[in-house]
N, C-alpha and C positions, 0 to 999 in steps of 0.2 A: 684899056683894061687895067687895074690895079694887080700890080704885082704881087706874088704872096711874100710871107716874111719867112726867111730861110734863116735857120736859127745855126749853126756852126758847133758840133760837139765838141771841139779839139781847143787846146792854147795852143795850139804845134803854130810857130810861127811861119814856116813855109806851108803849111797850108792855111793861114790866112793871107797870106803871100799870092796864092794861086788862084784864090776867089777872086781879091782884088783883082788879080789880072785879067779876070776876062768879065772883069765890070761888075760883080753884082756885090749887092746892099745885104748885109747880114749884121748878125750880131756872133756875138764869141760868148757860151757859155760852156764850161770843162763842167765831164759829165762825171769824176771823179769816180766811173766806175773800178772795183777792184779786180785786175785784169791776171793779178797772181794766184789766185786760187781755182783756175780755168786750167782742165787738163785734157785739151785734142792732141792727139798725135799729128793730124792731118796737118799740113801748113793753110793749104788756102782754106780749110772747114774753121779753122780756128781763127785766122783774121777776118776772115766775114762774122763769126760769130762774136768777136768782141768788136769789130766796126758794131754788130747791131747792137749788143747790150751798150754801148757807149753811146749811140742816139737812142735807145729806150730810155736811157735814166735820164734824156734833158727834153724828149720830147715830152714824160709824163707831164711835163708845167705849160703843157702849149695847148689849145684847144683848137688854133689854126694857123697853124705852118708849117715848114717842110725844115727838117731836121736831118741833118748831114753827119754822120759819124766816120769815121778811119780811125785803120790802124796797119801798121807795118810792121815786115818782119824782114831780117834779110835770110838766108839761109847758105850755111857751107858745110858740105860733107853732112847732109843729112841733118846740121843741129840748127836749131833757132837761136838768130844771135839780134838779143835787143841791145837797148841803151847799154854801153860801159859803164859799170858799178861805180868805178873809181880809174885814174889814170891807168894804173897798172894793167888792167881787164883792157881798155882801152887798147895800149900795147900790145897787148897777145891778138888779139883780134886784127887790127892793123897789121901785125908778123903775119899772121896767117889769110889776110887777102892779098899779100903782096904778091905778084906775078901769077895772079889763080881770077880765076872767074866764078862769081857765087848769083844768086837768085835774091831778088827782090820780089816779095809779094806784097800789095796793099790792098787790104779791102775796103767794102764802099759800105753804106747803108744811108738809103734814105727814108725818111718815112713822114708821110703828111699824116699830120695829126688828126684831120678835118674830117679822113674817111677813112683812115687807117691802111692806105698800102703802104707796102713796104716793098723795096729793093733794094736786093742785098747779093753781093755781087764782089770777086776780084778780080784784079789785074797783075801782070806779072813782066819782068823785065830780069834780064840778063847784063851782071857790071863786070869788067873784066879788069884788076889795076894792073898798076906798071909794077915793076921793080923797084921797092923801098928798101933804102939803106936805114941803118938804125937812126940817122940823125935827122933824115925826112920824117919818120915817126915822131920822133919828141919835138922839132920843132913843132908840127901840124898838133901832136895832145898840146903845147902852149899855148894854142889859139882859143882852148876852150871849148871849140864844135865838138869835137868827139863825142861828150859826155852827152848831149842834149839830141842825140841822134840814133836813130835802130842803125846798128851796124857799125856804129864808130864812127861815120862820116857824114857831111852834110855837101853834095856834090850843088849845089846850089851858090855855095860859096868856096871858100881854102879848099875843100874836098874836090873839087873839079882837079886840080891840078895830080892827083893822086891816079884819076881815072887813064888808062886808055880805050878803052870802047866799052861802047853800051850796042845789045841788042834789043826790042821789044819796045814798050812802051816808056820813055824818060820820063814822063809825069808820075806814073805808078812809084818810080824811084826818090821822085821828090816829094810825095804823100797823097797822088790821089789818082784815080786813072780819069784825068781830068775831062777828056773830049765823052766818055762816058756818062762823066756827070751831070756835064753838060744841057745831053740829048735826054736824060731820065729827067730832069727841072723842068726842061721845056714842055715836057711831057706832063709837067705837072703844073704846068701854068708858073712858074715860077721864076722864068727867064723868057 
């Protein structure tokens, strides 16, 4: 049976990281949705809802395939903490997960073009760091991860060493609740 074509909403490169790893054939188109003028309070209502607008603005070019959107958020004390602006921002946030434990949310959205379902859908994990001194901070913003990551961190790489325990789902933490997405493609002929 011919596989479908699973079209990838995101450039995030750990989640083209994650597809590859459990084998399947896609393409990478960024859905350049704009995700700053979107106001939920809720955390997981608002990462499922721009997971879907970010595979609605790449599925409208597809007449048949299944189209994958995410998005993450981390959360501490109640606030949503994305991407660091600049090093500085970076800083404060790194100060402030150090010896604390915050929430990972990522949401999911799939949607086949062909007959139009949609699943839309997150996942949640618990990261907890160690104890950062000022000089583990700057060196880890020299590496550059910070900036390109929800939360300041990329625990996939330098950022593992930051971490001591994870509870919930580690995938959701690195951009997708992946064994999820898994079973919803197969489900959709897609894997």
């Amino acid at each position: 049976m011919q596989k479908r074509k699973i079209v990838l909403a995101s450039k995030s490169p750990r989640r083209k990281r994650l597809l590859e790893q459990i084998g399947l054939e896609f393409e990478i188109v960024d859905s350049n949705y704009d995700e700053d003028s979107v106001t939920i309070s809720d955390p997981v209502e608002l990462v499922k809802f721009l997971a879907l607008k970010k595979a609605q603005a790449v599925a409208a070019n597809y007449d048949d395939a299944v189209v994958v959107g995410a998005d993450t958020f981390t959360i501490l004390d109640n606030s949503f903490i994305g991407k660091p602006k600049d090093q500085a921002d970076a800083k404060i946030i790194l100060k402030n997960f150090s010896g604390r434990e915050h929430k990972v949310i990522t949401g999911l959205a799939i949607i086949d073009t062909k007959n139009g379902n949609i699943i839309n859908l997150a996942g949640e994990a618990m990261v907890k760091f160690r104890i950062l001194d000022d000089q583990e901070i700057e060196d880890y913003i020299a590496t550059g991860e910070p900036l390109n990551a929800a939360g300041g961190y990329n625990m996939n790489d330098h950022g593992a060493t930051l971490i001591e325990s994870v509870s919930g789902d580690y995938f959701v933490i690195v951009g997708f609740p992946l064994s999820k997405l898994y079973v919803e493609l197969r489900k959709m002929g897609a894997v």
